[in-house]
C-alpha positions as CSV (number, residue, x, y, z in Angstrom):
1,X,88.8,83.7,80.7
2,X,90.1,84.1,76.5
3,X,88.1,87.5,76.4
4,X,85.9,88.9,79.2
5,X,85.4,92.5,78.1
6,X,81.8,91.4,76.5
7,X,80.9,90.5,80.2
8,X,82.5,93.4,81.1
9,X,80.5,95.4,79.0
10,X,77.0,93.5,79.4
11,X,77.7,94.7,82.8
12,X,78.2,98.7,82.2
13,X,75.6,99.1,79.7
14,X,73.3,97.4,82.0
15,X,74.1,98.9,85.1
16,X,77.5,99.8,85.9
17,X,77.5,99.7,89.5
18,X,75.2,97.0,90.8
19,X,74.8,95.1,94.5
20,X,76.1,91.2,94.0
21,X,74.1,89.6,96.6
22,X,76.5,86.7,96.8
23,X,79.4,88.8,98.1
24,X,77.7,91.4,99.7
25,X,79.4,93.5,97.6
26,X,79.1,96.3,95.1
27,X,80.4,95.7,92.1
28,X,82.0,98.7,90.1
29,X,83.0,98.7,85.9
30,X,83.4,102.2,85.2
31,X,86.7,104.0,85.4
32,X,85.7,106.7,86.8
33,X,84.1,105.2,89.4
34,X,87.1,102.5,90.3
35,X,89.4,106.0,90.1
36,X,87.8,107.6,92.6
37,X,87.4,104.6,95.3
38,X,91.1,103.9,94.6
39,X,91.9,107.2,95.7
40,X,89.7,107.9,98.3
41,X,91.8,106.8,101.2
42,X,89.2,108.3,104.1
43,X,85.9,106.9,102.3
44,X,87.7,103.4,101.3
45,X,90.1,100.4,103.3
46,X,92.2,98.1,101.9
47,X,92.5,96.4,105.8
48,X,89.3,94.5,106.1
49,X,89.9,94.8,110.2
50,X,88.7,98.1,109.8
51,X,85.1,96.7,109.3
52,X,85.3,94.0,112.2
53,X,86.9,91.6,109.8
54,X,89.4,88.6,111.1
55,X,92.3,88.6,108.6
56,X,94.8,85.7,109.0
57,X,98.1,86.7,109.9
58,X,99.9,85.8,106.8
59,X,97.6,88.3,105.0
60,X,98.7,91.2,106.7
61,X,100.7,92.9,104.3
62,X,101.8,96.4,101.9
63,X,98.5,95.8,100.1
64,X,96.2,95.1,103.3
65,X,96.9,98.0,105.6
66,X,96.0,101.4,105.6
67,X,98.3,104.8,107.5
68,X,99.6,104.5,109.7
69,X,101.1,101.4,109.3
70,X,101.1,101.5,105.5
71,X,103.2,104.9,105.1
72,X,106.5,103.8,106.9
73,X,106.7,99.9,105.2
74,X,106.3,101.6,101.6
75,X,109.0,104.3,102.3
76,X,111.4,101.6,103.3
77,X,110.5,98.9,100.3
78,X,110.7,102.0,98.0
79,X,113.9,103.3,99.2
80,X,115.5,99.7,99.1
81,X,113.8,99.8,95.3
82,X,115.5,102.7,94.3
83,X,118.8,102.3,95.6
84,X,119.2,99.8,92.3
85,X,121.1,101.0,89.5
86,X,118.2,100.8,87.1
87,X,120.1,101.8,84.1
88,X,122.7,98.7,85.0
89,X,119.7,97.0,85.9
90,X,117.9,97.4,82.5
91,X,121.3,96.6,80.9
92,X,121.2,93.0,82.7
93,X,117.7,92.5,81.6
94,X,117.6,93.2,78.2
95,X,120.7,90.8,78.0
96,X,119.0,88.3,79.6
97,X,116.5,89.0,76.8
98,X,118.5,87.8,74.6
99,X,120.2,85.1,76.1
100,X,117.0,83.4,77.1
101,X,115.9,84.0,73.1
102,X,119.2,83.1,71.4
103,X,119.0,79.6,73.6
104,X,115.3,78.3,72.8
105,X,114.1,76.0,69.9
106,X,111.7,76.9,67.6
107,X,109.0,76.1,69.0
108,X,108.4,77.2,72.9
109,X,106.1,77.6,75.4
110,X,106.4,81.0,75.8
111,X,105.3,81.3,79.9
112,X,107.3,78.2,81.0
113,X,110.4,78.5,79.0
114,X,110.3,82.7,78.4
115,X,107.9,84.8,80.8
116,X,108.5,82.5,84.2
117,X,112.0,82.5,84.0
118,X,112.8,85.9,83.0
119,X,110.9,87.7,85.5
120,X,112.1,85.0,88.3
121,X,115.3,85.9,87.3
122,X,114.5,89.6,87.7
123,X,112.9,90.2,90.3
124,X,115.8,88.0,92.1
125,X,118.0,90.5,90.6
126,X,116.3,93.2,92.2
127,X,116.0,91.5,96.0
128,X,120.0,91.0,95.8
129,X,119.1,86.6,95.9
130,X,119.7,83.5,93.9
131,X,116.7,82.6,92.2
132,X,115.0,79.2,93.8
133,X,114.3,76.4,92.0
134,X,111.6,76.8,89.0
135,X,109.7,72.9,89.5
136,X,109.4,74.4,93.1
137,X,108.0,77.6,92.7
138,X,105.2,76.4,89.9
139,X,103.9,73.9,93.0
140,X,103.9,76.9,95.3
141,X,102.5,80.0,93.6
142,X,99.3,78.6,92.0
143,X,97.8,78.5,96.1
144,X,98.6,81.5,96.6
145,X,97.2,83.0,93.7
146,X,93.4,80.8,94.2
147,X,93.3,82.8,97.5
148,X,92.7,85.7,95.4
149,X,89.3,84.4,94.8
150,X,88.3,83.3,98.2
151,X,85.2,84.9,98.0
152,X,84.0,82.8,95.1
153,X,85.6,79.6,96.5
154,X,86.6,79.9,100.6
155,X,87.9,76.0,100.5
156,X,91.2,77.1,98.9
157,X,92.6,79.5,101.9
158,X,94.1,76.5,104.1
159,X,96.3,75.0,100.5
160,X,96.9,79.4,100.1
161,X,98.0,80.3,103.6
162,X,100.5,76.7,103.5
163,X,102.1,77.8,100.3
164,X,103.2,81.5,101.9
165,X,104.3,79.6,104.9
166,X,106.6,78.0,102.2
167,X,107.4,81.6,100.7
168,X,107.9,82.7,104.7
169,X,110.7,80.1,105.4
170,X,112.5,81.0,101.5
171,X,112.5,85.1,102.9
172,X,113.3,84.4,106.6
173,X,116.7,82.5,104.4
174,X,117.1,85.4,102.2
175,X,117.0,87.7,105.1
176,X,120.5,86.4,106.0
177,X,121.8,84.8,102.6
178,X,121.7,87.8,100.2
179,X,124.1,89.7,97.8
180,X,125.3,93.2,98.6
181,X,123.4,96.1,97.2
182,X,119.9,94.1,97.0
183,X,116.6,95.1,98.6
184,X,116.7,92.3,100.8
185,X,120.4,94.1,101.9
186,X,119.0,97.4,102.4
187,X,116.0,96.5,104.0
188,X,118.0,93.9,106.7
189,X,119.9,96.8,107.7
190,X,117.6,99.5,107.9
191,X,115.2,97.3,110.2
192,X,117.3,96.9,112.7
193,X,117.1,100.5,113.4
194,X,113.5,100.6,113.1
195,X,110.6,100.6,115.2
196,X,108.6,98.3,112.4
197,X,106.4,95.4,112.9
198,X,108.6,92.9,111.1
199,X,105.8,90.0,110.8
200,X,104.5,93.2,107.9
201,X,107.8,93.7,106.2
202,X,108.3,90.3,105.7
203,X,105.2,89.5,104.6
204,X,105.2,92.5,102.0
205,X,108.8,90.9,101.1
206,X,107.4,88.2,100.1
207,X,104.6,89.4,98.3
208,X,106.6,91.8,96.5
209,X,108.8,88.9,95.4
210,X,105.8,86.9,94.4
211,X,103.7,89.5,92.4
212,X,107.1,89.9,90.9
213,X,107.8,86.8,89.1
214,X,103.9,86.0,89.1
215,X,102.1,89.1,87.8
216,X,104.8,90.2,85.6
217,X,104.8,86.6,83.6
218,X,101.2,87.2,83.5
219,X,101.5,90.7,81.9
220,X,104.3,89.5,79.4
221,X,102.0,86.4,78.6
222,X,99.1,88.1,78.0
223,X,100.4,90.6,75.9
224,X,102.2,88.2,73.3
225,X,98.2,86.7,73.3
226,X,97.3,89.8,72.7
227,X,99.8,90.7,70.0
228,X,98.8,87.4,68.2
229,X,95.5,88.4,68.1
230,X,96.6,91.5,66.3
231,X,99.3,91.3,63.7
232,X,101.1,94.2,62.9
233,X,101.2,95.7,66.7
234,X,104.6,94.0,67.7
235,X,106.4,96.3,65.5
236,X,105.5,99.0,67.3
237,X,107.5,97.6,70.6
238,X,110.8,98.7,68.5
239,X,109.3,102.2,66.9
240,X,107.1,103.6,70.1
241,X,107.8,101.1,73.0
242,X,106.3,103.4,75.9
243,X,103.1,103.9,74.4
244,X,103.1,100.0,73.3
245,X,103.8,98.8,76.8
246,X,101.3,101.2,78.3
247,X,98.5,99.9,75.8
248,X,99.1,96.3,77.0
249,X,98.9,96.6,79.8
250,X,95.2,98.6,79.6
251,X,94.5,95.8,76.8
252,X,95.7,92.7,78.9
253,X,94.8,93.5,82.5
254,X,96.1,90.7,84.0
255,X,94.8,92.4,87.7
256,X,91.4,91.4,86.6
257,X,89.5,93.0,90.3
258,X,90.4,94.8,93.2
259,X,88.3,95.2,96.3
260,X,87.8,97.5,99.3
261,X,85.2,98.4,102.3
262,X,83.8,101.3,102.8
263,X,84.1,103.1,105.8
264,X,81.7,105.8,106.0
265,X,78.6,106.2,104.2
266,X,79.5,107.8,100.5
267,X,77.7,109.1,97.8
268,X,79.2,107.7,94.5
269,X,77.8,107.9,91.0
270,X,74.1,108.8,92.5
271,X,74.2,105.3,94.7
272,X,74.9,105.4,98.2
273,X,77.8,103.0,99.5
274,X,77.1,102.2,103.1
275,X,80.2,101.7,105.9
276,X,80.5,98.5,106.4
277,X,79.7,97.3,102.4
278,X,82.5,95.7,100.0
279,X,83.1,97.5,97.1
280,X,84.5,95.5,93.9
281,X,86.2,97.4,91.1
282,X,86.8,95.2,87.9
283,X,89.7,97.4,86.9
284,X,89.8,95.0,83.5
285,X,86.0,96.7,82.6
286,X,87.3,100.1,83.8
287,X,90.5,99.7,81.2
288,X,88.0,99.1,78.5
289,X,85.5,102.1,79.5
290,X,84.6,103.8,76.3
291,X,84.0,107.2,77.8
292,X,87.7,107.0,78.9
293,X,89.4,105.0,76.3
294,X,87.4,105.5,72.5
295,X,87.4,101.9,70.4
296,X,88.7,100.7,73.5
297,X,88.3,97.1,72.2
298,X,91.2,97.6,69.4
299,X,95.0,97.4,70.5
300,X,96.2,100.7,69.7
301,X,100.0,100.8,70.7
302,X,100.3,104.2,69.9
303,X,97.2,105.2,72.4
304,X,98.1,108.6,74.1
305,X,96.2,109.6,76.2
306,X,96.8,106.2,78.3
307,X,94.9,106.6,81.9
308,X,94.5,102.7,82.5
309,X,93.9,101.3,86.0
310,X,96.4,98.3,85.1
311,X,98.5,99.2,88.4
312,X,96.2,100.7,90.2
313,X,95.9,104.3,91.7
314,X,96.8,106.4,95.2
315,X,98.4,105.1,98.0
316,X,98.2,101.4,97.1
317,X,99.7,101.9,93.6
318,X,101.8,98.8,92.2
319,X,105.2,99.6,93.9
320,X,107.1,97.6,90.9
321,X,105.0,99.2,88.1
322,X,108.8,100.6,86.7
323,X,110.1,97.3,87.1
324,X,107.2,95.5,85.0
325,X,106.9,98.4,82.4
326,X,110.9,97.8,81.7
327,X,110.9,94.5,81.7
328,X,108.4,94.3,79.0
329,X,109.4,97.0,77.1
330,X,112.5,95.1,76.6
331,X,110.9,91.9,75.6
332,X,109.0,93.0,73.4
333,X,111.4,95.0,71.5
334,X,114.2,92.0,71.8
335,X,111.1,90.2,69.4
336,X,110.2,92.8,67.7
337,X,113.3,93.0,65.9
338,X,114.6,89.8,65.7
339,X,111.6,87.3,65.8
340,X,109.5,89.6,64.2
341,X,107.1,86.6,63.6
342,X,106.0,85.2,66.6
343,X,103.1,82.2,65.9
344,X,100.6,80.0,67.7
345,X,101.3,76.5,67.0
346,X,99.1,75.4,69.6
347,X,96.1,76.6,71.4
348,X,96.8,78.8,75.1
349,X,95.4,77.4,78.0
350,X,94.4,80.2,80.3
351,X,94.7,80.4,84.3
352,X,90.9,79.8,86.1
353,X,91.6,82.5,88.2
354,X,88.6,85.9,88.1
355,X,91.2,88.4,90.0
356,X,94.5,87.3,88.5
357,X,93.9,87.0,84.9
358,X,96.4,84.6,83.3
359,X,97.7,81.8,80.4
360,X,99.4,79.0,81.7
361,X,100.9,77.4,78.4
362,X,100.7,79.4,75.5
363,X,102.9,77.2,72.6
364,X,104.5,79.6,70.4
365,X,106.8,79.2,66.9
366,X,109.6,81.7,67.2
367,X,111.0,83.0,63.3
């Protein structure tokens, strides 16, 4: 969990794209591989019904469906995204940066009393909502992210699917309690003027909300990790932020694994993929692929060309990928110049999670 890229590349330099009898699955750890699967939408499903599989309601979402039902829901979450003022949006957050900063003691954990907060905060921002309550939301996401890995351990789905139904209720109450000028208030009124299946909006609501607060802290975790494990790089956050952000996010990979089913038989890298068979891409192998990415072991925030996986690819791309790039650009800058020296002074304690890679206390001395 601290460092699987030597697993990662056991794997390659043994055979980069094996059969995993277990989860009657391929298993992919090349880039260019995971590329092409991510992109080829008539070879490769994200929906799992598509190959005769049940998937529980609650799972029906952005992430799980394929066109047609996948085009519409995107333009509308999109279009509600980009009707923010991100300029005055980016304005808020970096102040929040700072007030967050200017308010802590010395010595912090850095995910519950920086990263959780400030991207709750955000993403709220964003949705147009008042954030809920913190205590309640770190009982209620951990479920939902063990489902991730229900493949490996199928006994956490009932504790998974009761901790959206708790997320449900919290976006069936934003759907009628929310700010002007929000998604949740461009979406409400769009809907009612659209032939949509509202079970899927809401659900993709709720996951954007989630993989908003919960993915982002990850990313912003993981890269102060990361940047403690190589002195010297946070600098770079204040001199070449864009290339810094785009390098931690190839370094850190908090999406760890991503998985579709093929739907047709396909030739890929000489092996042939038949419909029908799981295909696994560990996009945190692919991001350190040393035909794509040279040393790709060392942090290089100044990296360019930057082709990492970290938010995926094609018609499934990360819709927030803006919203987590800025929101850690500022960050890290806000430190960068005035807590230059950012310190352990205790040891992290990482998530047990294979597809959402994560710290959950990381104890930090702030200069």
């Amino acid at each position: 969990m601290r460092n699987p890229a030597p697993v990662y590349h056991a794997w390659r330099e043994s055979d980069p794209f094996f059969w995993y009898e277990e989860l009657d699955t391929w298993v992919l750890t090349r880039h260019q591989d995971c590329a092409a699967v991510l992109k080829g939408l008539d070879r490769f499903t994200s929906d799992w019904r598509r190959l005769g599989e049940r998937t529980p309601d609650e799972l029906i979402m952005l992430q799980t469906v394929d066109p047609p039902d996948h085009p519409p829901v995107r333009r509308l979450l999109a279009a509600a995204y980009r009707s923010r003022d991100h300029a005055a949006l980016a304005t808020r957050t970096a102040g929040r940066v700072r007030r967050l900063l200017a308010d802590l003691p010395a010595e912090v954990d850095f995910v519950r009393e920086v990263a959780v907060p400030l991207t709750v905060e955000t993403i709220c921002d964003v949705l147009g909502v008042d954030p809920p309550d913190l205590d309640w939301l770190a009982g209620v996401s951990p479920p939902v992210i063990d489902t991730m890995d229900a493949g490996l351990r199928p006994e956490v789905i009932p504790a998974g699917l009761a901790a959206r139904a708790e997320l449900d209720a919290l976006m069936e109450r934003w759907m009628s309690d929310h700010r002007p000028g929000g998604m949740f208030a461009v979406v409400s009124e769009k809907l009612r003027g659209m032939n949509l299946d509202r079970r899927l909006v809401m659900n993709s609501l709720r996951s954007t909300f989630h993989a908003g607060f919960e993915s982002s802290a990850r990313l912003l975790a993981l890269s102060l990790l990361a940047i403690i494990d190589n002195p010297g790089v946070l600098r770079f956050f204040a001199k070449t932020p864009d290339t810094a952000v785009d390098e931690v996010i190839r370094y850190t990979s908090q999406v760890q694994v991503l998985a579709r089913g093929c739907l047709v038989d396909t030739e890929l890298a000489g092996r042939t993929v038949r419909a029908g068979q799981g295909v696994t891409l560990i996009i945190g192998a692919a991001n350190r692929d040393p035909a794509v990415f040279p040393d790709p072991d060392a942090l290089l925030p100044d990296r360019s060309p930057n082709p990492h996986l970290g938010f995926g690819r094609g018609l499934h791309a990360c819709l927030g990928a803006s919203l987590a790039t800025m929101q850690t650009r500022a960050l890290f800058a806000e430190l960068a110049v005035h807590h230059p020296e950012v310190r352990p002074c205790g040891e992290p304690v990482m998530w047990e999670s294979g597809t959402l890679r994560g710290v959950r206390s990381l104890p930090v001395t702030l200069s």
